[in-house]
C-alpha positions in Angstrom: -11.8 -17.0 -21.1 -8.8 -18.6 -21.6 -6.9 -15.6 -23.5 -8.2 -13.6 -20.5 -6.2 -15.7 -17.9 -3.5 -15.6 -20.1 -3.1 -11.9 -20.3 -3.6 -12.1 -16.2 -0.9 -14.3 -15.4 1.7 -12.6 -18.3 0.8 -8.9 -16.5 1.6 -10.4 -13.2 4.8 -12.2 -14.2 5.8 -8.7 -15.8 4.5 -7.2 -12.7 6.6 -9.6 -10.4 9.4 -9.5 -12.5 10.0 -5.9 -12.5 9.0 -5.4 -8.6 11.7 -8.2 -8.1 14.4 -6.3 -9.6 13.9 -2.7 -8.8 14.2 -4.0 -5.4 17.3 -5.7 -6.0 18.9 -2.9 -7.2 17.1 -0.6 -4.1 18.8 -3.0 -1.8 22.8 -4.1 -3.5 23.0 -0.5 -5.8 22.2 2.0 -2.5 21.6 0.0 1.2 24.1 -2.8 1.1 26.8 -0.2 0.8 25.7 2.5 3.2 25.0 -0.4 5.1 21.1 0.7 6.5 18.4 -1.5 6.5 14.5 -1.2 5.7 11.5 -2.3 8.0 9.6 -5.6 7.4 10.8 -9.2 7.1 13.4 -7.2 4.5 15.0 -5.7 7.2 15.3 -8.6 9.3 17.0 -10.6 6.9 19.3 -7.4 6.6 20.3 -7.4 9.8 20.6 -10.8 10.3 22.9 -11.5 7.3 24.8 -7.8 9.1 25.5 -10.2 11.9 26.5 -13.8 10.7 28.0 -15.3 7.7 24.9 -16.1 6.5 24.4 -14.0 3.0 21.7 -12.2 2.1 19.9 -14.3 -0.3 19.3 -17.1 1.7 17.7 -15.0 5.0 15.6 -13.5 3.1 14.1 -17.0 1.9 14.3 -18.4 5.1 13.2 -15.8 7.2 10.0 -15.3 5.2 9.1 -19.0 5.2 8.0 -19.1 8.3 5.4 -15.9 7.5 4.2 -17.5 4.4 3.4 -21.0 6.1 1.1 -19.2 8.9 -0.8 -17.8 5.9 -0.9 -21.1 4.1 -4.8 -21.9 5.4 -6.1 -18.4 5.6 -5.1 -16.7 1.9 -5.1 -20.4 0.2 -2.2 -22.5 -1.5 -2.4 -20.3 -4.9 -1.8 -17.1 -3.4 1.1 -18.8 -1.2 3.0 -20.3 -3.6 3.0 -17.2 -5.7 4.4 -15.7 -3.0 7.1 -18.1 -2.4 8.3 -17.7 -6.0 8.3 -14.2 -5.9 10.6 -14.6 -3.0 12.8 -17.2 -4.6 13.0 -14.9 -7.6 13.9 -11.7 -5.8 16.3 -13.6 -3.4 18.5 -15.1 -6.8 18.6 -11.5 -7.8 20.1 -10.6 -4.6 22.5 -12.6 -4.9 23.1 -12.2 -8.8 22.7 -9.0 -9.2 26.4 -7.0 -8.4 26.0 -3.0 -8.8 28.7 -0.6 -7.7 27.8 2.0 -5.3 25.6 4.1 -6.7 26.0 6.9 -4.8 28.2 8.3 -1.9 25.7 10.6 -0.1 23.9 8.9 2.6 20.6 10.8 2.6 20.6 9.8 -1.8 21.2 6.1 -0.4 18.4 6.2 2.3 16.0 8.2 -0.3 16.5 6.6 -3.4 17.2 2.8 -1.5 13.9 2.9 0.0 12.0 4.2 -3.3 13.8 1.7 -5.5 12.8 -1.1 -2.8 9.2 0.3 -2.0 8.5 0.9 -6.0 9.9 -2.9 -6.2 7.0 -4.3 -3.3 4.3 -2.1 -5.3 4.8 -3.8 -8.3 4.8 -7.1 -6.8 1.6 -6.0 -5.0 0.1 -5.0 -8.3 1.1 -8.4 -9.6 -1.0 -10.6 -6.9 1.6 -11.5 -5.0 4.4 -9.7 -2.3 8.5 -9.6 -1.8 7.9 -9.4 2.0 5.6 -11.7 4.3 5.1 -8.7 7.0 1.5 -8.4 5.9 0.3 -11.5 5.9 1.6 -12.3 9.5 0.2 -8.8 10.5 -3.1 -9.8 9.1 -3.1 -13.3 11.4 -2.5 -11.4 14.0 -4.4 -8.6 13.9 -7.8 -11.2 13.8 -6.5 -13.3 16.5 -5.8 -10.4 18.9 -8.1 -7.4 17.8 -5.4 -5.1 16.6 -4.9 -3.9 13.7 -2.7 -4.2 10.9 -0.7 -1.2 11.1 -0.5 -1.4 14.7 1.3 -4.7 14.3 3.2 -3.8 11.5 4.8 -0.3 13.5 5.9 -3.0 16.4 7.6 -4.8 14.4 9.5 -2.4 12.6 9.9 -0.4 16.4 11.9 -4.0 17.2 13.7 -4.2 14.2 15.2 -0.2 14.4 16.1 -0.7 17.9 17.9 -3.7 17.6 19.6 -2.1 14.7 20.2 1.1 17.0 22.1 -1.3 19.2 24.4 -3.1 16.9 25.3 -0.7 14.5 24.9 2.8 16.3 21.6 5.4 16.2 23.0 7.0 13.1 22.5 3.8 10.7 19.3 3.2 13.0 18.0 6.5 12.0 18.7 6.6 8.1 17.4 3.2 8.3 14.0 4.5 9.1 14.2 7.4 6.6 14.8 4.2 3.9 11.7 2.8 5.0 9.4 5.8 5.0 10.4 6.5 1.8 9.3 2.4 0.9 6.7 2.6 2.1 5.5 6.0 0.5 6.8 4.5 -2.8 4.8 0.8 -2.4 1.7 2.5 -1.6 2.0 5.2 -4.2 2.5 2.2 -7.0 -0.3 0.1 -5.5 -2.7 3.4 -4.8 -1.9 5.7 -7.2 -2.6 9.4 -6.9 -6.7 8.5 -7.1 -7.6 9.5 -3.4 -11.0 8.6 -3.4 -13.4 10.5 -0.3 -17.0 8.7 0.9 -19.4 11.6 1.5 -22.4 11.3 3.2 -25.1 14.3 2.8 -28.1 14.5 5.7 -30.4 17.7 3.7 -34.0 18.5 3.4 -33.2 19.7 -0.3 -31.2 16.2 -0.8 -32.9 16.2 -4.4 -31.8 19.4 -5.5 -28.1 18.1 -4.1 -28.2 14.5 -5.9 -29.3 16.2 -9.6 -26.2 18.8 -8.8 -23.6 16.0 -7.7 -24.9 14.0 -11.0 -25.3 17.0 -13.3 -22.6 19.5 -12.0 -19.9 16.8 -11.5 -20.9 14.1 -13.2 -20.9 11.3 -10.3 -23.4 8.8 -9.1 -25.2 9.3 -5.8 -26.8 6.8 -3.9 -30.0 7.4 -1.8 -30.2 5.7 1.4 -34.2 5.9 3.6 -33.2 6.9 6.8 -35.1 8.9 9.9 -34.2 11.7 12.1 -32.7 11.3 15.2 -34.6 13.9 17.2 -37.7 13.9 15.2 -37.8 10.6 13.8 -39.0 11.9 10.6 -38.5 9.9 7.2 -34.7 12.0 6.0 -33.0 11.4 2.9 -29.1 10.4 3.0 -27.3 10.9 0.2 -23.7 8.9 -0.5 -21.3 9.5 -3.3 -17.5 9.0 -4.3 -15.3 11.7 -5.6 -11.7 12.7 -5.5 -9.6 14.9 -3.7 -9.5 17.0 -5.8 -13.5 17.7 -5.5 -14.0 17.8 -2.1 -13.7 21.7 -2.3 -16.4 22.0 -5.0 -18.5 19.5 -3.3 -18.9 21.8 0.0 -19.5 24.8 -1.7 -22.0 23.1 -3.9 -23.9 22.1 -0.9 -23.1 24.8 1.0 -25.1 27.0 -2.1 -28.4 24.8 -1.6 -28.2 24.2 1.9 -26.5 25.7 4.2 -27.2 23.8 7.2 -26.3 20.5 5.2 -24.4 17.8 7.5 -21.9 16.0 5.6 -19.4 13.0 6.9 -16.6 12.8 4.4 -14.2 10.0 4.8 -11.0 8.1 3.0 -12.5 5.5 0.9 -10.0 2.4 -0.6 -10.5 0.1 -3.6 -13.5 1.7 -6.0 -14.1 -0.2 -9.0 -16.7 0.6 -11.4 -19.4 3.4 -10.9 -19.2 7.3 -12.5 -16.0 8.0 -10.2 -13.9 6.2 -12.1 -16.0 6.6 -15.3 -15.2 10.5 -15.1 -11.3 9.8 -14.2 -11.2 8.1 -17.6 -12.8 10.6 -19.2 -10.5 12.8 -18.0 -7.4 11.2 -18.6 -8.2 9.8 -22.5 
């Protein structure tokens, strides 16, 4: 048990550790000198320190305070003051960390700024813990006023591009957002991966013949749910299983083969642990 939590906390640390400095270098080696900024509480301590003496370092600290105290109650003490030394970490190597300009082409800064930043807030994430309290306000604020997270996150960043837009011109203001889709493209590929997993559910009368071909054919589990008809309320079989991306084509036509008039629902599915999914993707890999 003990050896257990002592491998946990070592990968995090590592985990941290590197997030902490690939986005260091993301934000002194390629934004600082191109001058653009990224979305998130990031990018307001960007443009803040772009508009008073204040450096860099110490906005991004201060600024994200305030996000991490409103999560304080709601993702517990642990989880916060992870976060906080994450934050302390990455802000000293802000401020330590002096690169020259790594390159002098503005769409290269914008591109590989945002990935080297976004690669940096992936690792973190994969660590237990984040470089930017965005999400945690977003998630407060999306249960207290029904919306959700994404919603809250867009109109934040909306604020943060247009106020850019208006003190340092719609050029910056535009790269600037190219910087942050690229982030955030590169934080969700570290923390996601390239496993896109799809939910399908199968309404058949030959759902038998369809669950021994999903378990035999691609090696998956299936689940059976009891349901009823809606028009004839008759007893109906519903079939649900995970699979890749990469499946979904020989899924259909598998179906397709046994039963034509099949009705299938297939939608994104996040965070599958366990089960024959990820059993085969092993498998596969090793």
């Amino acid at each position: 048990m003990k050896t257990n939590k002592f491998l946990t906390y070592s990968y995090d640390t590592v985990m941290i550790g590197i997030g902490g400095l690939l986005a260091a270098v993301g934000i002194n080696g390629f934004l600082i000198p191109c001058k653009f900024f990224d979305g998130g509480v990031t990018g307001l301590s960007m443009l803040g320190a772009s508009l008073s003496t204040v450096p860099l370092y110490a906005f991004i600290l201060i600024v994200n305070i305030p996000f991490l105290a409103v999560g304080w109650k709601r993702f517990g003490h642990q989880f916060i003051i992870k976060c906080l030394l994450s934050i302390v970490y990455f802000s000293l190597l802000v401020k330590f960390i002096h690169l020259p300009m790594l390159a002098h082409d503005k769409i290269l800064c914008a591109v590989f700024g945002g990935i080297l930043l976004g690669a940096g807030i992936g690792f973190a994430v994969n660590g237990g813990s984040v470089l930017d309290g965005t999400e945690i306000a977003a998630i407060m604020l999306c249960k207290k006023f029904g919306v959700t997270i994404g919603s809250v996150i867009l109109a934040f960043n909306v604020v943060i591009f247009s106020f850019v837009a208006l003190a340092h011109g719609y050029e910056i203001a535009l790269y600037s957002v190219l910087t942050y889709i690229f982030a955030s493209k590169s934080a969700n590929f570290l923390i996601h991966g390239l496993e896109d997993f799809i939910g399908v559910s199968v309404v058949s009368k030959h759902s038998d013949k369809i669950r021994k071909a999903l378990i035999d054919e691609l090696g998956v589990g299936a689940t059976v749910y009891d349901g009823r008809t809606g028009l004839e309320n008759i007893k109906q079989e519903i079939l649900f299983c995970v699979i890749t991306r990469y499946d979904v084509q020989r899924v259909k036509t598998m179906i397709s083969e046994i039963d034509e008039k099949a009705f299938l629902i297939m939608h994104p599915v996040d965070n599958v642990q366990g089960g024959l999914v990820k059993t085969k993707l092993r498998k596969k890999r090793f």
